[in-house]
C-alpha positions in Angstrom: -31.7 -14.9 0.4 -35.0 -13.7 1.3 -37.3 -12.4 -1.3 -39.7 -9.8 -0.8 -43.1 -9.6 -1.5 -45.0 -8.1 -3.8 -47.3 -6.0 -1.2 -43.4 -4.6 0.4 -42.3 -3.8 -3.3 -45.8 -1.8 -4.0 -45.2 0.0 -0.4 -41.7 0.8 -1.2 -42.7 2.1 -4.5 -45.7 4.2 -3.2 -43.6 6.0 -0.3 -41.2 6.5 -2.6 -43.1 8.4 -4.8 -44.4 10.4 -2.0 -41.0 11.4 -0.5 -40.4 12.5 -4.1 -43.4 14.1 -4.9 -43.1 16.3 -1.3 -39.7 16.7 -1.8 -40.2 18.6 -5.2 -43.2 20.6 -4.3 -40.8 21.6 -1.2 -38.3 22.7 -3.5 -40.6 24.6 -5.8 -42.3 26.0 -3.2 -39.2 27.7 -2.0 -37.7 29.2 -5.3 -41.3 31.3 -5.6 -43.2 28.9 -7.9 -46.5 29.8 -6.3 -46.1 33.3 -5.7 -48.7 35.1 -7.5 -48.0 37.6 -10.6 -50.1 40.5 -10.1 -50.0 43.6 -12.2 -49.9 47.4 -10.9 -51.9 50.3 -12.9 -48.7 53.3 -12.2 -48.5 56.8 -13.7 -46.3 58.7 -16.2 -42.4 57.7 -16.1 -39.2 58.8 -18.4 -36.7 56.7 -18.8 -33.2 57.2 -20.8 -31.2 53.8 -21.8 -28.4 53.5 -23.6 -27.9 50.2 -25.3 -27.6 48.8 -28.9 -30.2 47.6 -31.3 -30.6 43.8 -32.9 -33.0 42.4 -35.1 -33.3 39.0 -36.4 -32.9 35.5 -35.2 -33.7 35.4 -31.4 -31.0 32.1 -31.0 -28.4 34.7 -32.3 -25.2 34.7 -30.2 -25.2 38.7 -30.6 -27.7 38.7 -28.3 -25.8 37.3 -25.5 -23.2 39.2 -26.6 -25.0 42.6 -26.0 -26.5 41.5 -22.9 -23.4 40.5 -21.1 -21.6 43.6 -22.2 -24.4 45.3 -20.3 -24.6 43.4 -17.2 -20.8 44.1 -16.8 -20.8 47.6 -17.4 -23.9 47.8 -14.7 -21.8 45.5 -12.5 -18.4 47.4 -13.1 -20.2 50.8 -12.4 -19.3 52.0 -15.9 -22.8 53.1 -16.1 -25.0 53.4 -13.2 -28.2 52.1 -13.8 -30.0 48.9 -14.5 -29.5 46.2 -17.7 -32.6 46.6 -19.9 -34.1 44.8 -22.7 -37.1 46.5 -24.8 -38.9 44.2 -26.6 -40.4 45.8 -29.8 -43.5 44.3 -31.6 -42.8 44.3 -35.7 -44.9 43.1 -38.1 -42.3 42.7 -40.3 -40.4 40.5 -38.7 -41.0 36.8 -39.6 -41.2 33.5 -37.5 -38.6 33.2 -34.8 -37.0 37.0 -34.9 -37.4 39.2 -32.0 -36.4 42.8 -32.5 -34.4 44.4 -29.0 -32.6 47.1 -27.8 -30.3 45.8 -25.1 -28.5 47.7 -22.9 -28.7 50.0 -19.4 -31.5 52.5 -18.2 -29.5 55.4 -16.7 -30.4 56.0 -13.1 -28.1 59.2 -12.8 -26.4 61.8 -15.1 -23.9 59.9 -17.9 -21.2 62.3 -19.1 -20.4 60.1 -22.4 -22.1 57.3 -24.1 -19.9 54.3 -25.0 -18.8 53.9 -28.8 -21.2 51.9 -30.8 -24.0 52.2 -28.6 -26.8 54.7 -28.9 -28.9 56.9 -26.2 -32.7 56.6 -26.4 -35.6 58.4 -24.8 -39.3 56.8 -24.0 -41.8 58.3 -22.6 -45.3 57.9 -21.2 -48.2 58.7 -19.3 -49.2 55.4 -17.3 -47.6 52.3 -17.6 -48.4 48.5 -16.5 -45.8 46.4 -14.4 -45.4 43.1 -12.7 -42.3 42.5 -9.9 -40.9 38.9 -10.3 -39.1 37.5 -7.5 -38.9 33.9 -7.7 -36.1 31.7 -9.1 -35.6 31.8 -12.7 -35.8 28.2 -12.7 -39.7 28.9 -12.1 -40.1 32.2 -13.4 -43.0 32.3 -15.5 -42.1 33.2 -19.3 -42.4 36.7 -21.0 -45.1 35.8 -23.2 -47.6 34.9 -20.4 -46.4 37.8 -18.6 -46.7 40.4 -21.5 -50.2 38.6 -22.2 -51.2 39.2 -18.8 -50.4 43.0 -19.3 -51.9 43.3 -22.1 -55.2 41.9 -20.3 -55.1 44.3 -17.9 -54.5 47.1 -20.7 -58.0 45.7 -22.5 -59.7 46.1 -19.1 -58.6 49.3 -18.3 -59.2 50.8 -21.7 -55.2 52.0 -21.9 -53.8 51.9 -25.6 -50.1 50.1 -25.2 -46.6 50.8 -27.2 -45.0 48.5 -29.3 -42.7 47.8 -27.1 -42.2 46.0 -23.7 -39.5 47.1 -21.5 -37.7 43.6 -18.9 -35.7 45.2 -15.9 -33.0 42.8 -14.5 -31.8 43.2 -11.3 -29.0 41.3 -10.0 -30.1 39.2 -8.0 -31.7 37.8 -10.8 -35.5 39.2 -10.2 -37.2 41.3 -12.9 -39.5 43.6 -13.6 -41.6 43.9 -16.7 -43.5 46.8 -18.1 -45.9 47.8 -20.5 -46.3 51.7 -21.2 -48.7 53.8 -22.5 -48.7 55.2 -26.0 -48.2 58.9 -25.7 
């Protein structure tokens, strides 16, 4: 048996590595990874949703709960429109609870509102939004993204809502806005 020597091993090592290392930029390069987050400045909007409210833990199973109930009324047609979640900022709340309403921004007329679920109206007169695309596996969080927004809101003087609205399309790309106070 021949053995090999240590120079080979060190080469076999080395373009491994590389194979790897162009293999996985390759492949984060293709799900979106580095496409840039920008964030638009767009005018006054009105949006109905009809969803439920949750507050407390953000692991709680309810939460998943709500949101697939959404997604499969958007995806059965029983509401036409697109599955929502507003994010609202309490001070109240303590370490590791999230306050949401979850549920489907109405694109059209609704006749009736499902049982247990409520109807709610926002308004405003400019709003801030960023489109993301990529893969989820690379999507940036919410937090950097709602920082971002909030960036932009310091630099163009615009007071913000407690609230931040995520817009989930099926194909698994979202859109996230920050609105105006009225």
């Amino acid at each position: 048996m021949k053995r090999t020597s240590k120079r080979a091993k060190a080469l076999i090592i080395f373009f491994s590595t590389l194979i790897l290392t162009f293999c996985l930029h390759y492949l984060y390069s293709y799900l979106g990874g580095y496409d840039k987050v920008a964030v638009f400045h767009l005018g006054a909007d009105h949006r109905l949703v009809v969803g439920r409210a949750f507050s407390g833990r953000q692991t709680s199973m309810i939460i998943e709960k709500y949101y697939t109930e959404s997604r499969a009324m958007v995806l059965d047609s029983i509401l036409k429109g697109t599955l929502t979640v507003v994010s609202f900022e309490d001070p109240k709340l303590a370490e590791g609870e999230v306050s949401l309403f979850i549920g489907v921004t109405l694109t059209g007329e609704c006749a009736k509102v499902p049982m247990e679920y409520e109807l709610r109206e926002f308004d405003c007169d400019q709003k801030l939004v960023t489109y993301l695309s990529m893969h989820p596996l690379v999507m940036p969080n919410s937090e950097d993204i709602e920082q971002k927004l909030k960036q932009k809101a310091d630099s163009l003087k615009i007071e913000l809502s407690n609230f931040i609205f995520e817009i989930h399309y099926p194909d698994n790309s979202k859109i996230i806005e920050a609105w105006s106070k009225r």
